[in-house]
GUDO-330223 format. One record per atom (N, C-alpha, C): residue in one letter; x, y negated, z. Coordinates in steps of 0.05 Angstrom, whole numbers, padded with zeros to 5 digits, always signed. Last residue first. Example, Ala and Ser with C-alpha at 12.3 -4.5 7.8 and 13.67 -1.06 7.14 Angstrom:
REM residues 2
S+00257+00045+00142S+00273+00021+00143S+00258-00001+00157A+00264+00114+00156A+00246+00090+00156A+00264+00066+00156
//
This chain:
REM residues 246
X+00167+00388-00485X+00173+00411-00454X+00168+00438-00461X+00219+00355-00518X+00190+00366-00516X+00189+00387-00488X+00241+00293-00522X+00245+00320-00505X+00216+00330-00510X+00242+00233-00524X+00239+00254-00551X+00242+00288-00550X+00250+00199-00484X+00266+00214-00493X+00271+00237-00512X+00212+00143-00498X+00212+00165-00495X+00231+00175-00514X+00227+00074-00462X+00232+00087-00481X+00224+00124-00478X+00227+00016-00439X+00224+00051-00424X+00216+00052-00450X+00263-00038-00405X+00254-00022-00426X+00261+00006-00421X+00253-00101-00369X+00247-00064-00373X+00245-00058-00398X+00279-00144-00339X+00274-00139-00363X+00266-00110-00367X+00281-00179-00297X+00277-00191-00313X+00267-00177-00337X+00262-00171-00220X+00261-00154-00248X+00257-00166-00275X+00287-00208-00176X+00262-00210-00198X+00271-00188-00212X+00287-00212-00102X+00293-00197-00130X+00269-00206-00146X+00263-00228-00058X+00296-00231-00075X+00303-00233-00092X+00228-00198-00050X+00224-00220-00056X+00248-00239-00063X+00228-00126-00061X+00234-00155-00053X+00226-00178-00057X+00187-00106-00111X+00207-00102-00102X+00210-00136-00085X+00134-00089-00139X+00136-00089-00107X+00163-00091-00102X+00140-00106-00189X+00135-00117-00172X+00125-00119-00150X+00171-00061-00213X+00174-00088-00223X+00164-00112-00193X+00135-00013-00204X+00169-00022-00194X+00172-00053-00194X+00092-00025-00240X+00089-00031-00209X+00122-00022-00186X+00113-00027-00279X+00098-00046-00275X+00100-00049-00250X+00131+00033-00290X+00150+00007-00283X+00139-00006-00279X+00078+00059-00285X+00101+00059-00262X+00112+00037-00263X+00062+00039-00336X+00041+00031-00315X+00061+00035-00293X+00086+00070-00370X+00093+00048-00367X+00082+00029-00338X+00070+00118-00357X+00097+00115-00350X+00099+00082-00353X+00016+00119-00370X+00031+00116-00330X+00045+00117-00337X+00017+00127-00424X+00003+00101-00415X+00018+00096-00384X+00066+00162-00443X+00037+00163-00432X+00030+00133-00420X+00105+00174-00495X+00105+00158-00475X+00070+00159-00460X+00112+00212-00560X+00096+00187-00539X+00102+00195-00513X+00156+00246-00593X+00128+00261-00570X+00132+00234-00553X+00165+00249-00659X+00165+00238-00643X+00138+00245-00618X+00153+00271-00714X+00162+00293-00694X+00163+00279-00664X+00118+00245-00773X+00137+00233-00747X+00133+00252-00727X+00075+00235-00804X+00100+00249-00806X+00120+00255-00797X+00047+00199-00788X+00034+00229-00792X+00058+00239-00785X+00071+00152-00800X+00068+00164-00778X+00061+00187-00771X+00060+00153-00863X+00087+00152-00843X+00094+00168-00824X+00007+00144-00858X+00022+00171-00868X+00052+00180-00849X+00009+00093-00839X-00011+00118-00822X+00004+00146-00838X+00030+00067-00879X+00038+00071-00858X+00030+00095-00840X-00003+00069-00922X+00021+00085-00928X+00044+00085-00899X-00051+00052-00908X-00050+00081-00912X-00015+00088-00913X-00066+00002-00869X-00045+00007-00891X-00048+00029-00876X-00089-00007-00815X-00104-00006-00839X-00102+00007-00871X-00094+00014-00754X-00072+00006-00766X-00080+00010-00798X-00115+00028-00704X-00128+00000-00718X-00116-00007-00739X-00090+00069-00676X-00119+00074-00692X-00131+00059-00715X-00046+00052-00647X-00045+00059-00678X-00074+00070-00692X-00075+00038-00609X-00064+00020-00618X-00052+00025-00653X-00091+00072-00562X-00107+00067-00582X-00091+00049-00608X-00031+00111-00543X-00053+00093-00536X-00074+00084-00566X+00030+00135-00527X+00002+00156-00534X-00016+00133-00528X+00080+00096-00545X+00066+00102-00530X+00043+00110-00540X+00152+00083-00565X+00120+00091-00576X+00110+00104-00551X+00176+00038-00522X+00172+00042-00536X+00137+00055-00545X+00161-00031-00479X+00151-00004-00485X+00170+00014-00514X+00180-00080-00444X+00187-00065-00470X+00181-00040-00469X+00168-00132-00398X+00167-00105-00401X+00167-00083-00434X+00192-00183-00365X+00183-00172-00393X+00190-00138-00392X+00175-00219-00312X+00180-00196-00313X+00168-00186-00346X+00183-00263-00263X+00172-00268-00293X+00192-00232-00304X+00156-00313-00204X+00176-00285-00217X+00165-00279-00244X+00165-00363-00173X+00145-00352-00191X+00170-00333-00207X+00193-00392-00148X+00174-00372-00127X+00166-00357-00148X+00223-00434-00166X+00191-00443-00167X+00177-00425-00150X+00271-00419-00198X+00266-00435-00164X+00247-00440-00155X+00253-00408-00247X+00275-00383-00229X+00272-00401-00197X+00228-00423-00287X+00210-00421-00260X+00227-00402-00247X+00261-00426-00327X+00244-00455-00328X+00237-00444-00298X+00283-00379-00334X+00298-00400-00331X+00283-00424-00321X+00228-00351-00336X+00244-00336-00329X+00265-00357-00314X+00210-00372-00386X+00199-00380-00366X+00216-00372-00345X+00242-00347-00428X+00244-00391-00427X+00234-00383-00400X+00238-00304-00428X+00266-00309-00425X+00262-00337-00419X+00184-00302-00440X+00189-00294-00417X+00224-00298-00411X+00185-00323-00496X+00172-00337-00478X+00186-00316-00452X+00219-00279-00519X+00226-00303-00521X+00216-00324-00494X+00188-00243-00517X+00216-00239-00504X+00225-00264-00505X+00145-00260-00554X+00144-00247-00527X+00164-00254-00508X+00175-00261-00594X+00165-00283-00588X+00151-00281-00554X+00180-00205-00614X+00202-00220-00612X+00195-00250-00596X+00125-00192-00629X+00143-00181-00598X+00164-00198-00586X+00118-00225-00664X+00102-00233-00642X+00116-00214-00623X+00149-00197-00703X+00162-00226-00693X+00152-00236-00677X+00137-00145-00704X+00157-00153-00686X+00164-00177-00687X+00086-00155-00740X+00088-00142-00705X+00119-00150-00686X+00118-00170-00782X+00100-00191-00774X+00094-00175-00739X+00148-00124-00794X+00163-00149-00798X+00133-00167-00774X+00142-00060-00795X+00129-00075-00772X+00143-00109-00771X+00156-00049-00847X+00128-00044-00835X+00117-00061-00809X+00215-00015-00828X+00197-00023-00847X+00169-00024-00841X+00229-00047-00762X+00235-00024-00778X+00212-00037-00809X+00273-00091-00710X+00250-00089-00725X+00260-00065-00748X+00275-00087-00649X+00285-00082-00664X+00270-00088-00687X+00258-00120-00598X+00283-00108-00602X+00289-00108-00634X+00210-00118-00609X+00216-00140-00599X+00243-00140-00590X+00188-00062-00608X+00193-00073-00634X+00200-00108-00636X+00191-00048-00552X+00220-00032-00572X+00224-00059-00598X+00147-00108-00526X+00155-00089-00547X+00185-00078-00551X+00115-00132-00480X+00126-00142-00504X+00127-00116-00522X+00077-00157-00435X+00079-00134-00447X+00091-00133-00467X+00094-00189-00374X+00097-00195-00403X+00098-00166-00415X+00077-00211-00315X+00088-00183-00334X+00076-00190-00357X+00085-00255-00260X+00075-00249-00281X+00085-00233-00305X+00077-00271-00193X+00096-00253-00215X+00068-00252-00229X+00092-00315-00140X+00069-00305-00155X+00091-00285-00177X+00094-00383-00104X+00082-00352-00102X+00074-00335-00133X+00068-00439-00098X+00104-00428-00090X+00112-00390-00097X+00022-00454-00097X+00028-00436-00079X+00057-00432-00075X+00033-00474-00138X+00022-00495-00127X+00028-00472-00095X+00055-00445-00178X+00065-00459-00171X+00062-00471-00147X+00006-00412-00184X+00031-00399-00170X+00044-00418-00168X-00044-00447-00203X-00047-00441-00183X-00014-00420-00165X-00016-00458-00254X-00014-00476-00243X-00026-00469-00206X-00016-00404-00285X+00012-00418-00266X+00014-00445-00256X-00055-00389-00304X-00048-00376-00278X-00031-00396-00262X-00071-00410-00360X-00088-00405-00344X-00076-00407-00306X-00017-00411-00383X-00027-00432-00373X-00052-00426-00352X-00015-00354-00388X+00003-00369-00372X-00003-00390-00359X-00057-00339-00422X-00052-00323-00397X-00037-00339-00372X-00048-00361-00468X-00070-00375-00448X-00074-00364-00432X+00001-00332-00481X+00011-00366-00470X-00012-00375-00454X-00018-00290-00489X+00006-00299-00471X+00003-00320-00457X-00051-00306-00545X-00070-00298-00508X-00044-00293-00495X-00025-00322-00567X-00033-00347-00557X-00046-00327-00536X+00012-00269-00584X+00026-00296-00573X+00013-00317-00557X-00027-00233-00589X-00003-00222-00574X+00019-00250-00574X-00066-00255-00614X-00076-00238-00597X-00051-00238-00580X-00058-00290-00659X-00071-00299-00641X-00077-00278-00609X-00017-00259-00696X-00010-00277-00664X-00025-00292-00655X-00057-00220-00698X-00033-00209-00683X-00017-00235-00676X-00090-00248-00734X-00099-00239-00711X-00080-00221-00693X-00057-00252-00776X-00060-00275-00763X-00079-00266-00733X-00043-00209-00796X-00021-00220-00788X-00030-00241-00769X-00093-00203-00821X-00085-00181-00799X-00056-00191-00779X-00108-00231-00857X-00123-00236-00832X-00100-00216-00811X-00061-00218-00894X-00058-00245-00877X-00071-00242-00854X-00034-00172-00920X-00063-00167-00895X-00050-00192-00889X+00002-00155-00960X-00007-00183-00959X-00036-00184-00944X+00034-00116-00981X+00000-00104-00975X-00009-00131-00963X+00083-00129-00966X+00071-00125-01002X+00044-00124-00996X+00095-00121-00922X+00087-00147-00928X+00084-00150-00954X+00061-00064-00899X+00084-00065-00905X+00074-00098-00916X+00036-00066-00831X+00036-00062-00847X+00061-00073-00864X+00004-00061-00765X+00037-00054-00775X+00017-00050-00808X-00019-00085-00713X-00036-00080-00754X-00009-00080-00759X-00038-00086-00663X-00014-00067-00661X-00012-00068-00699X-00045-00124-00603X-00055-00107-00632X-00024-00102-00644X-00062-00133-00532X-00038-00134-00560X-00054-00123-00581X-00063-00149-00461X-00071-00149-00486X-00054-00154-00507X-00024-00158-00422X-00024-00141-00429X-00035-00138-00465X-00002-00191-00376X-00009-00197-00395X+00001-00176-00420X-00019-00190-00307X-00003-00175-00329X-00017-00175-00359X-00003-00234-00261X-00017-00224-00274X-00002-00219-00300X-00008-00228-00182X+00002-00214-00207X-00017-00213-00239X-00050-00274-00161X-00020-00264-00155X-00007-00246-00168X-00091-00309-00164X-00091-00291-00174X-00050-00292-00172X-00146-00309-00098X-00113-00322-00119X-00115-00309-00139X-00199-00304-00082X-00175-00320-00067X-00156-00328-00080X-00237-00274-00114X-00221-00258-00096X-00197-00283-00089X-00268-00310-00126X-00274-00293-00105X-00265-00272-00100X-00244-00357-00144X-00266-00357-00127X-00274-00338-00117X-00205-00332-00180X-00195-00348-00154X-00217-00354-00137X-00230-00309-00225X-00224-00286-00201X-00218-00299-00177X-00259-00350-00239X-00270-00337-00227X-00255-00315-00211X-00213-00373-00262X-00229-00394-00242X-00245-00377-00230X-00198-00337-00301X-00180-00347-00272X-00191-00363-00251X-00236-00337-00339X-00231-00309-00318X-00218-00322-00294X-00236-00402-00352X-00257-00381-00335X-00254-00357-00322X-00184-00392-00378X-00186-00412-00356X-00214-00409-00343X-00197-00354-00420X-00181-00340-00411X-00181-00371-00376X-00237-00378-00442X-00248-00359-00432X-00228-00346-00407X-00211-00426-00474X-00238-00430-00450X-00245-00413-00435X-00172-00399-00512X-00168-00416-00488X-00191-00417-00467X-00189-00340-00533X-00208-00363-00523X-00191-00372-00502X-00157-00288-00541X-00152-00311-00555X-00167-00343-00553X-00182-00253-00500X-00156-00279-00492X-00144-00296-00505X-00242-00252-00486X-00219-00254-00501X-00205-00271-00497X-00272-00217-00439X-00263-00227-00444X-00251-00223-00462X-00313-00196-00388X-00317-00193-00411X-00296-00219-00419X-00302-00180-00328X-00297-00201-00334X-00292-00199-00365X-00292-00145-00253X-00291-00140-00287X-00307-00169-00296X-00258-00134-00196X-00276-00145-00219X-00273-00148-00244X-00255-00098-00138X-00257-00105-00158X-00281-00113-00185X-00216-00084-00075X-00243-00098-00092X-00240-00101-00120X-00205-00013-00059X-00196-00048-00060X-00220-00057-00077X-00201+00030-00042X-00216+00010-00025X-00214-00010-00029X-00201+00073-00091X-00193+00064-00072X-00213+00043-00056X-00238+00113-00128X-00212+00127-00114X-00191+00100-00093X-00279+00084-00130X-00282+00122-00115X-00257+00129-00116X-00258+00045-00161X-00270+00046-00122X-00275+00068-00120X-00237+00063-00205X-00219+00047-00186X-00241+00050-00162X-00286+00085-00232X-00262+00114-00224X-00246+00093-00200X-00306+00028-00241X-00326+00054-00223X-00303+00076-00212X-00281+00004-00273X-00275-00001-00248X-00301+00014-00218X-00278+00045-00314X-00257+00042-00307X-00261+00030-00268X-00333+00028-00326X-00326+00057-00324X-00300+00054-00305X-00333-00030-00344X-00347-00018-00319X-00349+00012-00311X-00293-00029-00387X-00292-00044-00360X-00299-00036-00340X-00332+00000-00421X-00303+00011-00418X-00294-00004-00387X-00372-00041-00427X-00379-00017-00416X-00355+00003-00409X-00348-00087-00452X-00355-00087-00409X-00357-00062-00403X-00295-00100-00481X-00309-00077-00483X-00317-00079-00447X-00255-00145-00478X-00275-00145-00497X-00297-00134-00483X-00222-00147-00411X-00225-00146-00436X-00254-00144-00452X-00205-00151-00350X-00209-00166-00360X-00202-00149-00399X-00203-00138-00281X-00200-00118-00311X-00214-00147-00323X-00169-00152-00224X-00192-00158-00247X-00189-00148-00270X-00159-00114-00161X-00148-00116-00184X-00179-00135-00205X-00119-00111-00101X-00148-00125-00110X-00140-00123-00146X-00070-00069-00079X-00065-00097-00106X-00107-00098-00105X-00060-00016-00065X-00067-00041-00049X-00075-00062-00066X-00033+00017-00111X-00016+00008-00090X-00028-00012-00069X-00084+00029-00132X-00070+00056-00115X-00048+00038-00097X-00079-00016-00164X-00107-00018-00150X-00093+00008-00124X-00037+00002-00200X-00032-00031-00183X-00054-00027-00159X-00061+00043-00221X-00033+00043-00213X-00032+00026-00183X-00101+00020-00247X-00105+00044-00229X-00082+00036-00216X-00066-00021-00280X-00101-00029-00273X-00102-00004-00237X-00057+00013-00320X-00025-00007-00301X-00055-00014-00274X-00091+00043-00354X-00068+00049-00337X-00058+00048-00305X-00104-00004-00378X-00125+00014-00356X-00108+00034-00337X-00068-00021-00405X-00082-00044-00385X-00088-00014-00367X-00051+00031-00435X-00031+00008-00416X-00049-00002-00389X-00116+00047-00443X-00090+00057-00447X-00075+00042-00421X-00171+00002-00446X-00155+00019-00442X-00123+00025-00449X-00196-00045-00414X-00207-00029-00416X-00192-00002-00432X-00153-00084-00403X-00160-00071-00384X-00166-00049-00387X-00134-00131-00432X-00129-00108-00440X-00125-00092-00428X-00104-00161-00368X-00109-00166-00401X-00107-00137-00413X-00111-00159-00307X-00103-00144-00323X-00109-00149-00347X-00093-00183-00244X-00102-00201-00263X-00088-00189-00287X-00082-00178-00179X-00072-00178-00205X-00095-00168-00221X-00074-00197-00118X-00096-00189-00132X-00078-00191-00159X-00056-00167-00035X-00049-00189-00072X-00071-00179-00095X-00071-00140+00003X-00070-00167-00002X-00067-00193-00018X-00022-00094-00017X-00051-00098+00005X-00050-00131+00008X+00023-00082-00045X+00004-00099-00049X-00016-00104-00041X+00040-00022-00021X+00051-00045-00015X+00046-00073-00023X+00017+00024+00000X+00000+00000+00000X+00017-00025+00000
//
């Protein structure tokens, strides 16, 4: 229970990662808000979270590409659950395509999803951690915020942009109280390649021997990340699968 008393604040709740990190955080004490699209995914999720703990929780139909929506979830979780003290900015899309196949909408809803819902994650929160002196916030970035492969040029420049913002804040709020934690997944078993439109990618991947990462492995580091000290910041994770079959 080493978050008994703190509340975190989950983007991209209703599954995989979010829903995940969501249980995880809620098992360590953490008050938790699920926050995404889908309420009826929301309200499943935060039905399994109270039959398996005692902490409070709220759900909160949301997009995070809505500046207005994303400064409402925070006004509401601060009214009734008191703060919002971890929040993990989770929500992402994932439209890997090759840049011959010219999906503009698709490019353009990957950085409204995985750069401006960051940033209206940030602004939303960090005027109440400052003001407190208090607080950590988890950046879901990307392997492909590392590296980039064929296919994923426009996914990894919003990863890349990820790493970016959490390296500026990181420096900008190192004396502020406010902790800033980027987290790099590789390939992970989640919905995210479902949405992926280009056939000649989905083939690709067909074709790939590669054995995923489970949603809790990442959801662990999350919650390493930030039950540690208060000394300590955890600047950077990357968890990767070791391609071991059992």
């Amino acid at each position: 229970m080493q978050l008994k008393g703190k509340t975190a604040l989950i983007t991209g709740a209703s599954s995989g990662i979010g829903e995940a990190t969501a249980r995880h955080l809620a098992k360590a004490g953490a008050h938790v808000v699920l926050a995404a699209r889908r309420k009826e995914r929301l309200a499943r999720l935060a039905k399994r979270i109270q039959d398996e703990t005692d902490v409070q929780v709220l759900t909160v139909a949301t997009d995070v590409t809505k500046r207005e929506q994303m400064e409402a979830l925070v006004r509401q979780a601060e009214e009734e659950l008191g703060s919002v003290d971890i929040l993990v900015n989770n929500a992402g899309v994932m439209l890997l395509s090759f840049l011959e196949k010219d999906k503009v909408d698709e490019w353009e809803q990957m950085v409204d999803v995985n750069i401006k819902g960051v940033l209206f994650g940030l602004h939303a929160v960090l005027p109440g951690m400052l003001k407190r002196r208090d607080g950590h916030i988890i950046n879901i970035s990307s392997v492909a915020g590392h590296e980039v492969f064929p296919s994923s040029s426009v996914y990894s420049a919003t990863k890349y942009a990820v790493r970016a913002l959490s390296m500026g804040m990181e420096k900008e709020l190192a004396r502020s109280g406010v902790r800033v934690t980027n987290i790099s997944p590789g390939a992970v078993a989640t919905e995210l390649t479902h949405h992926i439109t280009d056939t000649d990618v989905t083939d690709r991947f067909a074709k790939q021997s590669l054995t995923p990462l489970e949603s809790e492995d990442i959801a662990r580091s999350i919650v390493y990340a930030v039950t540690q000290p208060e000394n300590v910041n955890v600047n950077e994770v990357i968890v990767r699968p070791t391609n071991r079959r059992s």
